[in-house]
C-alpha positions as a printed NumPy array, in Angstrom:
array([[  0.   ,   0.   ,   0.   ],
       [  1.258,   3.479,  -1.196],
       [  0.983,   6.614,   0.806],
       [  0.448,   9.233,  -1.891],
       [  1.935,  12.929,  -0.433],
       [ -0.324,  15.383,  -2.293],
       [  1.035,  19.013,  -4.002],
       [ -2.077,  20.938,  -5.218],
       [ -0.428,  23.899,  -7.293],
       [ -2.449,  26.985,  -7.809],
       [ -0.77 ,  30.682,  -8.927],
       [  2.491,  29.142,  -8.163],
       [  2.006,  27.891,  -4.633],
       [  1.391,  24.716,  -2.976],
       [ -2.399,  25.096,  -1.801],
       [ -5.472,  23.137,  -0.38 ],
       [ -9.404,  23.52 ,  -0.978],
       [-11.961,  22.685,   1.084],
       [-14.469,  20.587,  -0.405],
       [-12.897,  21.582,  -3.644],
       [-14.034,  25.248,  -3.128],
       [-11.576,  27.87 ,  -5.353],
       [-12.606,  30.348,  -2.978],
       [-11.915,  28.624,   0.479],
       [ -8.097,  28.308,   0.091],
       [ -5.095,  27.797,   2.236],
       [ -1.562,  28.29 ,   1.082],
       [  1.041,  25.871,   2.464],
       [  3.944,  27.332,   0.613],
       [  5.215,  29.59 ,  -1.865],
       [  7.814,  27.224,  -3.122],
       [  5.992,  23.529,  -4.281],
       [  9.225,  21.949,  -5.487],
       [ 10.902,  22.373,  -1.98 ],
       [  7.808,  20.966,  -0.41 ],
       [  7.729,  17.903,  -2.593],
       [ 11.525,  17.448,  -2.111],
       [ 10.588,  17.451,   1.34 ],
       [  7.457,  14.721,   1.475],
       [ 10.496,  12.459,  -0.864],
       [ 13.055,  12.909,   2.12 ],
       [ 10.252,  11.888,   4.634],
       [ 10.231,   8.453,   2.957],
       [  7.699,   9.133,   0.104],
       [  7.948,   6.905,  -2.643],
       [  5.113,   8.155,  -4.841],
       [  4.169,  12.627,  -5.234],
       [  0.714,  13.471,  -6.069],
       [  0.363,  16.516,  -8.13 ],
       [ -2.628,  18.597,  -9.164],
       [ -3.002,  21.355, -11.404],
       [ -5.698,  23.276,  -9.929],
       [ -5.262,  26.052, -12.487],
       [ -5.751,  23.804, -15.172],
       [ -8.356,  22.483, -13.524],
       [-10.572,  25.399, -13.033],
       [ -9.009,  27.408, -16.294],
       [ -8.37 ,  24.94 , -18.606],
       [ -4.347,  23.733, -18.915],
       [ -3.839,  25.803, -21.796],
       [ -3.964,  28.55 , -18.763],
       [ -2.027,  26.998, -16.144],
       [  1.115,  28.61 , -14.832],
       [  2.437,  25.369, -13.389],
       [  4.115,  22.971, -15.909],
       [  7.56 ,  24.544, -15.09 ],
       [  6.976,  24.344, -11.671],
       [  6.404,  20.747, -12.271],
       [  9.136,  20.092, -14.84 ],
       [ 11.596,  21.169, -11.645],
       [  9.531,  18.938,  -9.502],
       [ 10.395,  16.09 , -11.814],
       [ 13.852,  16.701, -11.936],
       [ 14.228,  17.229,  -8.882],
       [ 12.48 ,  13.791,  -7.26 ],
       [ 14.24 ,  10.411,  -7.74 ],
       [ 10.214,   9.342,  -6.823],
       [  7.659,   9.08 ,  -9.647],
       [  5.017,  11.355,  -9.967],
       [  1.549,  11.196, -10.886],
       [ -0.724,  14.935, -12.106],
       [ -4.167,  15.625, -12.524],
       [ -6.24 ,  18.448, -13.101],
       [ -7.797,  20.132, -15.754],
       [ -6.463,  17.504, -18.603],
       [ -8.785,  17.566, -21.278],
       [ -6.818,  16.92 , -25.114],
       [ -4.075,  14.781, -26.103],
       [ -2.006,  18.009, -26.335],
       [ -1.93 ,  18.393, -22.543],
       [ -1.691,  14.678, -21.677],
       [  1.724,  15.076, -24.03 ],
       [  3.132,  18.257, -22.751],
       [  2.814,  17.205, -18.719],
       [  4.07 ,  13.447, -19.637],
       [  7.106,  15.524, -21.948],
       [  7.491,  17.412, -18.693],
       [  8.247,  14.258, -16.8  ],
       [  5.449,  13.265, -15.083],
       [  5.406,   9.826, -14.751],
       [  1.165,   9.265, -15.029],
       [ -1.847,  10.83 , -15.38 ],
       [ -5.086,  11.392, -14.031],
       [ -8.241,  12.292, -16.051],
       [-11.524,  13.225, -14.941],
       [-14.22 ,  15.431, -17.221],
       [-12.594,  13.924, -20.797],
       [-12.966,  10.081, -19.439],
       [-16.538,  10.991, -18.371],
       [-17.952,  13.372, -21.108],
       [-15.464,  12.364, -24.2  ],
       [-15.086,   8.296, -23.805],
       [-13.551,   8.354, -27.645],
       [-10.871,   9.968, -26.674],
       [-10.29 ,   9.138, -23.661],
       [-10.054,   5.446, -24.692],
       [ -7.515,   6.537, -27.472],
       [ -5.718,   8.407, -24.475],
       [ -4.927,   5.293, -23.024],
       [ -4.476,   3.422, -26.19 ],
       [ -1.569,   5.621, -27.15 ],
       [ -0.113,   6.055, -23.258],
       [ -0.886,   2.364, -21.569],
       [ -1.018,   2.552, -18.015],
       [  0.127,   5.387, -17.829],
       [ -3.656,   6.889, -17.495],
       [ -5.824,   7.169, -14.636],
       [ -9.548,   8.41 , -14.054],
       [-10.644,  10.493, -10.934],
       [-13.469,   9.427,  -9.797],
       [-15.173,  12.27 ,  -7.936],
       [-18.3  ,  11.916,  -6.277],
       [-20.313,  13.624,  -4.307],
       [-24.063,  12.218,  -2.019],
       [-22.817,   9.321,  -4.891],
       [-23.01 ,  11.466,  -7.937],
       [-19.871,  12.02 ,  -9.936],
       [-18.391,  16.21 , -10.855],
       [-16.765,  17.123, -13.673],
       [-14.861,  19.957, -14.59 ],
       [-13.056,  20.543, -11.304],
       [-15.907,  19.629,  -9.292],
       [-18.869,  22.401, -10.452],
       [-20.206,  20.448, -13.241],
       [-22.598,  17.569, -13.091],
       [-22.218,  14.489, -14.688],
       [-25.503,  12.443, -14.004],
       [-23.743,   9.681, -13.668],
       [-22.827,   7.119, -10.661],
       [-19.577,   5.127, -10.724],
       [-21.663,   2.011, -11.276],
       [-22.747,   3.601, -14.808],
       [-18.882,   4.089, -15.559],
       [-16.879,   1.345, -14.529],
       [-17.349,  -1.239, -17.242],
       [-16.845,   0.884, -19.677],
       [-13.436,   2.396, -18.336],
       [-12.028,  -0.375, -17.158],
       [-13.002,  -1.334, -21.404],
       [-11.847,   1.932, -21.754],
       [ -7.945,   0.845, -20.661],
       [ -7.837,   3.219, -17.464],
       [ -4.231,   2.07 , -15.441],
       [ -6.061,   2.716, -12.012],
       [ -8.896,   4.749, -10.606],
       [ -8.493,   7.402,  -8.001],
       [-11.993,   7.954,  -5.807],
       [-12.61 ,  11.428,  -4.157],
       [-15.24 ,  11.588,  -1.665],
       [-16.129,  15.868,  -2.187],
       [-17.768,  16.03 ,   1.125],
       [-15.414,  14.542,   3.041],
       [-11.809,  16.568,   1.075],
       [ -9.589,  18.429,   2.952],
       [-12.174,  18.263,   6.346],
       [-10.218,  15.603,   7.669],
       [-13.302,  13.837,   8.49 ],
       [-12.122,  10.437,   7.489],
       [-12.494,   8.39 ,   4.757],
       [-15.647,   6.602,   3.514],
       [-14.653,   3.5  ,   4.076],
       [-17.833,   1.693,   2.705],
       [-17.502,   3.279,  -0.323],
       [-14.077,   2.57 ,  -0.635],
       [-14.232,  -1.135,   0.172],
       [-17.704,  -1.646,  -2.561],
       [-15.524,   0.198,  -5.622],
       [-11.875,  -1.669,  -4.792],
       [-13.663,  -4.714,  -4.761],
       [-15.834,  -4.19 ,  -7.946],
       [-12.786,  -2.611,  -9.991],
       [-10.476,  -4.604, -12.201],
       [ -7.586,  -1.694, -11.861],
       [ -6.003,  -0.148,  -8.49 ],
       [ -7.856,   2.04 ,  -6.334],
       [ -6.417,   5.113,  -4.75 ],
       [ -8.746,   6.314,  -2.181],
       [ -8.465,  10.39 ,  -1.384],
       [-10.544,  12.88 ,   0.492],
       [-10.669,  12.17 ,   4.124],
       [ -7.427,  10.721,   5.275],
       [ -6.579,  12.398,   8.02 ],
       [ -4.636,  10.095,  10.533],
       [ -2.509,   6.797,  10.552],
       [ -5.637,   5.331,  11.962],
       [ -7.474,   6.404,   8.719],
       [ -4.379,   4.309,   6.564],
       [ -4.786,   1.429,   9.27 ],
       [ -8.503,   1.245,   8.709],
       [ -7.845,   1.355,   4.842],
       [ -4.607,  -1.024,   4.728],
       [ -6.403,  -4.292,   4.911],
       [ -8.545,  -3.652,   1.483],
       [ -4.967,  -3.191,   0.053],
       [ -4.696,  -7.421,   1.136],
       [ -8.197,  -8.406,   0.155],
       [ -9.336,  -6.224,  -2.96 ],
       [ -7.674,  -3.934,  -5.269],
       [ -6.746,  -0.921,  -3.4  ],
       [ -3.15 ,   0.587,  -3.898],
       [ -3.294,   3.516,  -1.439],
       [ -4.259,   6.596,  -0.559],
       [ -3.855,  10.402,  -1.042],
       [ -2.962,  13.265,   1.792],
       [ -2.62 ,  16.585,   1.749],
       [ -3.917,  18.452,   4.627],
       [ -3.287,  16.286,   7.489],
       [  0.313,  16.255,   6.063],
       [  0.389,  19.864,   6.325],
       [ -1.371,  20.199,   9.383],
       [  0.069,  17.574,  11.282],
       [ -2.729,  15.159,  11.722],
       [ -0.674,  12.367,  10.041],
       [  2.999,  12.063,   9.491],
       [  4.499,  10.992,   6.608],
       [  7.508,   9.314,   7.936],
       [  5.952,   7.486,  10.748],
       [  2.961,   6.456,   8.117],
       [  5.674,   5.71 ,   5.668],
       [  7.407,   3.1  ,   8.484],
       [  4.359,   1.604,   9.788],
       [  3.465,   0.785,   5.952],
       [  7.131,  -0.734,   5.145],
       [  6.697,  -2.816,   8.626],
       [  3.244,  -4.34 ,   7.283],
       [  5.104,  -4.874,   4.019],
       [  8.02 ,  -6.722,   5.997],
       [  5.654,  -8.614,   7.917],
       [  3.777,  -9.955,   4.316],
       [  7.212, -10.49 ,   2.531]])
């Protein structure tokens, strides 16, 4: 099981939403690629990157693919970016920049043509957020409404060729109110690819509750950022009590 150290970039900075809210921000730091040199030097061994400017504005508008070229050259870890990636022309340019996979929301749930081509010319290298909210899924950086439940997706993205699935419970991100661990357990059971659970993880007890669905269905880990921040969970005593579990398996 992975624990994912999250960098949302917006304007430059490393930043967190609540609830995915542009105007209910908190800046962490003015310099991203010393904070995810930092989370790599705790003992990460995957970043999580996202591109809230392309998110909300489209990547074309983003400010942050430098930012996370340095990031890249920087980290001996790979790194994985979402946010706001809509055309095979932005898939390319963050991939060029040396990010290592990707993670596509509104295009694999409004454009399934070319999303499937997506992953047809990068395999496994793509991803799908899953982002859902009283168990309806958002688009488009979480304001628009896609009608759809994850049960009306699956079959057709796992069809689709989507690497692994990350699943966002909106209610629950960046309140460190824990995760929703039902939710969790139904969709890494039901899906054929690795599940990344975000929104909500908040303490080691959160990863403890999560670790055994890592054993006994198809999850691969989960996302932080707050708690990381705040202090809630840390990274390098997370990061041993997941390589003693591992030693413990082995």
């Amino acid at each position: 099981m992975i624990l994912f150290p999250a960098v949302d970039l917006k304007d430059g900075k490393a930043v967190r939403l609540r609830r995915g809210k542009a105007d209910d921000v908190t800046v962490f730091s003015s310099n991203p690629q010393s904070m995810a040199l930092h989370w790599q030097e705790e003992g990460a061994v995957f970043l999580h990157l996202v591109d809230l400017d392309g998110a909300f504005n489209g990547p074309e508008k983003s400010p942050n693919i430098a930012i996370v070229r340095d990031i890249c050259k920087t980290l001996s870890i790979p790194v994985q970016l979402g946010g706001g990636i809509r055309s095979e022309e932005s898939a390319r340019a963050w991939l060029d920049a040396g990010v290592t996979r990707l993670i596509i929301g509104t295009m694999a749930l409004e454009e399934p043509k070319r999303f499937a081509k997506l992953c047809q010319d990068f395999p496994g290298r793509i991803g799908v957020s899953l982002d859902a909210e009283n168990g309806r899924l958002k688009t488009r950086g979480w304001v628009g409404e896609s009608g759809l439940t994850i049960d009306d997706v699956l079959p057709r993205l796992h069809g689709d060729g989507a690497a692994f699935l990350i699943y966002t419970d909106i209610t629950r991100d960046g309140m460190q109110s824990g995760v929703n661990l039902q939710a969790l357990e139904r969709l890494a059971r039901a899906s054929a690819v690795p599940v990344i659970a975000a929104g909500g993880v908040a303490t080691l007890e959160d990863l403890k509750a999560l670790y055994p669905l890592s054993l006994n269905a198809n999850l691969e880990g989960a996302i932080s950022e707050r708690a990381i921040y705040e202090g809630t969970l840390n990274v390098r005593e997370a990061m041993a009590w997941l390589n003693e579990q591992k030693a413990q398996q082995a």
